[in-house]
N, C-alpha and C positions, 0 to 999 in steps of 0.2 A: 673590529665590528663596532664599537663603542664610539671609536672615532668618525667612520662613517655615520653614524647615525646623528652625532655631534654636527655634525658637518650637513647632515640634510635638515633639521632642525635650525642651525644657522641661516642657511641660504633659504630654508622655503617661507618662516614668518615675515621678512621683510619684501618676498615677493608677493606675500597676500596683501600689502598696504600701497602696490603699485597697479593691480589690477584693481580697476574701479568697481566692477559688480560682486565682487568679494568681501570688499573691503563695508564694516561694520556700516548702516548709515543712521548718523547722529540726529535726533528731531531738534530742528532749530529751536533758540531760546522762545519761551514764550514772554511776550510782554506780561506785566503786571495789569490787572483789568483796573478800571480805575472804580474807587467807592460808589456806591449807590448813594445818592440823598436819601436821609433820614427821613420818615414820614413826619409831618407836623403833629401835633397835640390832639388834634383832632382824628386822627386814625386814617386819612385821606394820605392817597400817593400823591407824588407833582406831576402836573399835567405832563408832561412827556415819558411819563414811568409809569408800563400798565400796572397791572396787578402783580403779576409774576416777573419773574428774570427773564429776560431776552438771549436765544443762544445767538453765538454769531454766525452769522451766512456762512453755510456751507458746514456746517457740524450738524443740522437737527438729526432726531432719530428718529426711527420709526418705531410706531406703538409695537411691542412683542404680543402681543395679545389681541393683534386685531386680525383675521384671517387675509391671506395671502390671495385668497381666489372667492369670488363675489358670488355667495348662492341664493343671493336675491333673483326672481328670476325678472327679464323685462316687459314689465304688461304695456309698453308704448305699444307695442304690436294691435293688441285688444282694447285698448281705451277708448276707442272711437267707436265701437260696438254699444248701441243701449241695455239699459238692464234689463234683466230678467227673458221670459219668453222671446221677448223680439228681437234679443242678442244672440241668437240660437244661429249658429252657421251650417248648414245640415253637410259638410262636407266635413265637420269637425265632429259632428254630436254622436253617441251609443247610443244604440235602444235599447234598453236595461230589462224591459219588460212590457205588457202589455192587458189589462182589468177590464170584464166587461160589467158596466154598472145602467143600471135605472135608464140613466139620462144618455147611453149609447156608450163608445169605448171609450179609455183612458190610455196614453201610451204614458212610459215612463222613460224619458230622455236622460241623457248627461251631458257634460261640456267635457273638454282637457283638463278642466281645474276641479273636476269631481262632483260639480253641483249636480245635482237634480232637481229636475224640470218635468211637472206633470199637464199634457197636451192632449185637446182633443182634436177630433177631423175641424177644419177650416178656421184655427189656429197660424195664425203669421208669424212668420220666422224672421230671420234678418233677410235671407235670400229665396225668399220663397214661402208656403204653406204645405199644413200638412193635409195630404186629401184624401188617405185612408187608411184606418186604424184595422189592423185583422191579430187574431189570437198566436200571428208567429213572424211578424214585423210589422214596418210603419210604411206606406209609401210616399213622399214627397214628390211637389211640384216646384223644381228649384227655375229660377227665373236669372238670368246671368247675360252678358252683353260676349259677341264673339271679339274675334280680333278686329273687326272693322266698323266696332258699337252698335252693330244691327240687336237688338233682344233676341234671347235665344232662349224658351223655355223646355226644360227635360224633365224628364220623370225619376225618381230617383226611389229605387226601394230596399230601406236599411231591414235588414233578417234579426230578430232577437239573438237566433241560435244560427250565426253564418256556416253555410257548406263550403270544404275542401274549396279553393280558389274563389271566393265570393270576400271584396270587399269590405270593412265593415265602415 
């Protein structure tokens, strides 16, 4: 038994140094990096030496600390929009609510990005106006071109408190 095992211990280490993917792989020499210049007296580097150490192509790292997935979100989409009221897309906006006061109603709008916007009747939007404020939504007058650029204006009525299948 001894002998066999002698004998597969002989023959099987000098066949792991014949098979390539087995066999240990050694990281070639690395050269010596050559000295950095001294900074002069003055506390300045030489013109070819930024501030810090340079890694060599193809080693840098990446920061551990900086997130892997970008939760910025992208406003190219919305940058072309003006501010305030007249960036108002009524196909985007809630009606949060709706005040009658003195001077006639007040709706109370939102955007996607949580602003609020307080609107009265004939109030312009980006895509249209608004053309009447009631105590349980708002109805808009959106103004839009079809598929063959003819204008096409529709009426558009957002509900405070939307019913079972109703839009909001």
């Amino acid at each position: 038994m001894r002998l066999a095992k002698a004998f597969a211990i002989m023959f099987a280490v000098p066949a792991l140094w014949l098979v390539p993917g087995l066999r240990a792989q050694g990281k070639p020499a690395q050269q010596p990096k050559p000295a950095a210049p001294a900074p002069s007296a003055a506390g300045e580097t030489p013109a070819g030496a930024p501030g810090r150490a340079k890694s060599e192509p193809g080693t840098s790292k990446r920061d551990p600390f900086t997130p892997l997935i970008n939760e910025r979100k992208d406003s190219s989409a919305i940058s072309h929009l003006p501010p305030g009221k007249a960036g108002l897309v009524i196909a985007t906006t809630h009606v949060d609510g709706a005040v009658r006061s003195k001077d006639g109603m007040i709706a109370v709008l939102s955007n996607p990005e949580q602003r609020v916007y307080f609107v009265r009747e004939g109030d312009r939007l980006y895509d249209g106006a608004v053309e009447k404020i009631g105590l349980d939504g708002v109805t808009f007058r959106e103004s839009s071109k079809d598929a063959f650029g003819k204008p096409v204006e529709r009426m558009v009525t957002k509900r405070i408190y939307a019913s079972a299948g109703e839009q909001q």
